[in-house]
C-alpha positions, -999 to 999 in steps of 0.1 A, spaced: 132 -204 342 105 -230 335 82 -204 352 89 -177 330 86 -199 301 52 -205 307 42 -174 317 54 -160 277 41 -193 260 10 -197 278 3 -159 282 -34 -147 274 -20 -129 241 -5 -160 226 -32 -179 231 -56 -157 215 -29 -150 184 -33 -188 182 -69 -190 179 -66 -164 158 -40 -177 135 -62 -212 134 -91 -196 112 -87 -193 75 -100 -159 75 -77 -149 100 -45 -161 83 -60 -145 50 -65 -111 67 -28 -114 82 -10 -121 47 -31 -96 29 -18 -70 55 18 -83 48 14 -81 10 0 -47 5 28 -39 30 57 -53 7 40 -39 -25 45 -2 -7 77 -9 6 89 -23 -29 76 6 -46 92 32 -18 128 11 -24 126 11 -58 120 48 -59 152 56 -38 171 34 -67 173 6 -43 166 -23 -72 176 -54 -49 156 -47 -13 132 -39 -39 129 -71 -57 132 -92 -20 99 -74 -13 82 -80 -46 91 -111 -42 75 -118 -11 44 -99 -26 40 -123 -52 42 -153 -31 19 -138 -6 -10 -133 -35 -1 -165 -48 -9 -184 -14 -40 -163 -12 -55 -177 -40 -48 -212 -29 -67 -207 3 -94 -191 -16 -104 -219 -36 -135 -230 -18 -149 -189 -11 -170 -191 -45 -193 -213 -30 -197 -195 3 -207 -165 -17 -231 -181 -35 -248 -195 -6 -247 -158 8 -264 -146 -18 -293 -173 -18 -296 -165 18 -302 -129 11 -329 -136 -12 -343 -157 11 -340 -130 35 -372 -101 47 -349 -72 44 -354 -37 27 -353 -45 -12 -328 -19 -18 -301 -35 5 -315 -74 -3 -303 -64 -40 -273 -48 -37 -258 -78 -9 -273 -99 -36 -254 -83 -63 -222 -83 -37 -220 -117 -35 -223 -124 -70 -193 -100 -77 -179 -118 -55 -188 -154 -67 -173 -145 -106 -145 -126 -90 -132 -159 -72 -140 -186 -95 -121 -164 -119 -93 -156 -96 -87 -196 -93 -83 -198 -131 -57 -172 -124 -43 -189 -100 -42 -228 -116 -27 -210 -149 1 -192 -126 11 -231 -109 7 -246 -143 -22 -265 -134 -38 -250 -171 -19 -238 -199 -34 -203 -213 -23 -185 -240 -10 -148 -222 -38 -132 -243 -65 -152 -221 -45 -150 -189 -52 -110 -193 -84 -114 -202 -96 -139 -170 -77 -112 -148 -95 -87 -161 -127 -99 -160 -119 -110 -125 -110 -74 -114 -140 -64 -133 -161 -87 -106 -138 -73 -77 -147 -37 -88 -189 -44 -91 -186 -63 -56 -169 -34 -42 -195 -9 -53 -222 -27 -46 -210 -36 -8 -207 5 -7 -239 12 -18 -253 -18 4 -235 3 32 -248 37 21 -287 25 24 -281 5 55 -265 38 73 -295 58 60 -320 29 74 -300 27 105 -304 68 106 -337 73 103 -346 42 134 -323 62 155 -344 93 150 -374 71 154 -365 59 186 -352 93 200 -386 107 193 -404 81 212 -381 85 238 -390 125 239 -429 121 236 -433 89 251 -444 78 285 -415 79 307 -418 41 318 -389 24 335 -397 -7 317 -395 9 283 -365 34 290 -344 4 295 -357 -13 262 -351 19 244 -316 20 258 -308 -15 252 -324 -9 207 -302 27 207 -273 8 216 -276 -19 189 -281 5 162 -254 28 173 -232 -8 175 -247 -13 136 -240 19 123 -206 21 136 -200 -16 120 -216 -1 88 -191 31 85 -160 9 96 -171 -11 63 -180 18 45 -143 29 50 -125 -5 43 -145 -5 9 -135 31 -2 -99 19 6 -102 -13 -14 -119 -1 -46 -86 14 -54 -74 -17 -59 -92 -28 -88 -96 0 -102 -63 2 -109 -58 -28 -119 -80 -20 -147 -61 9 -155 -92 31 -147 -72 53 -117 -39 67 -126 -23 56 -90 11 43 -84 17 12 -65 29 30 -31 -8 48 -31 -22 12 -40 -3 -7 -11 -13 18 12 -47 20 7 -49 -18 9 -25 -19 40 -44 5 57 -79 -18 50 -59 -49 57 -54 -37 90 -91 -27 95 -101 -62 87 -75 -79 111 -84 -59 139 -123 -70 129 -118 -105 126 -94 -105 156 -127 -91 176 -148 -116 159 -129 -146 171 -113 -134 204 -137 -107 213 -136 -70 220 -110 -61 242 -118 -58 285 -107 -31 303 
């Protein structure tokens, strides 16, 4: 008995769930998947008339975002030092503006998403009028870091492009040199692991931006479409951050 015990509590998988689950970001990425989840079941049950499951799940969405906020509180700052790095940074100008620009966004977006959340715990009293305005300035943020992240993306998978050709050309005219065939191999390899990384991005973002958006009432989508979409890019960044701290998965 105490055998098999151990072998469920101390298997590889629980262990690496633990690690996992003992990172902020992790925990983040977990309970975003889990909201957006509940925001399309809600809307699924309350479109089959099904008022109470519904509210359970709404519910549970609301409590989810809320905690979100909380553990968000210290982001701002990390953003902002993001972004000083990247001006510090000898990268293309076009993609040194636009990651500047993201972490900006990203900057207002969070220091105005703690307003929201200190008004919502009645840490601050404000008047509803000014409580919809912070959130929409804050979506407003969201929405700018969003599209600049994708246009980041967009001229990083063009740079990333064009050194691929580059190097398949030397590899075609060049001197066939042992030496240099395995240096080529080992530079193709780290931009095909870079542009992959930049279209897995690329995807999460297109997913994400219809979040905001309608938020600010500038898409006409319904709440299933919006839990979905952020479900499906909760996912994506679980499974990221789950490689990031544990690894990629052996064979």
């Amino acid at each position: 008995m105490s055998t098999l015990a151990s072998q469920v509590v101390l298997h590889p998988y629980i262990s690496q769930s633990l690690k996992y689950g003992g990172t902020n970001v992790g925990r983040d990425k977990l309970y975003r998947t889990v909201q957006y989840f509940s925001r399309f079941l809600a809307w699924y049950l309350l479109s089959r008339g099904e008022k109470a499951q519904a509210a359970r799940w709404t519910a549970l969405k609301n409590h989810l975002a809320l905690g979100r906020k909380l553990m968000r509180l210290g982001k701002p700052v990390e953003h902002l030092q993001a972004a000083l790095r990247a001006a510090q940074s000898a990268s293309e100008m076009g993609e040194q503006l636009t990651t500047i620009g993201r972490q900006l966004a990203y900057f207002g977006y969070l220091s105005y998403d703690a307003i929201v959340w200190a008004n919502s715990v009645k840490l601050i009293t404000l008047k509803p009028s000014t409580s919809q305005k912070v959130t929409k300035i804050s979506n407003r943020f969201w929405l700018s870091g969003i599209l600049f992240s994708i246009t980041s993306g967009l001229l990083k998978a063009g740079r990333l492009a064009r050194e691929a050709r580059k190097l398949r050309a030397s590899e075609t005219w060049g001197e066939k040199d042992l030496g240099d065939e395995a240096q080529r191999e080992v530079k193709q390899l780290a931009i095909e692991g870079l542009r992959a990384d930049a279209r897995y991005q690329l995807i999460i973002d297109i997913l994400d931006i219809w979040i905001p958006a309608s938020n600010l009432g500038l898409v006409n989508v319904n709440d299933g479409v919006v839990g979905l979409a952020g479900m499906i890019s909760s996912v994506m960044g679980l499974r990221a951050q789950w490689v990031a701290v544990n690894g990629p998965k052996k064979n």
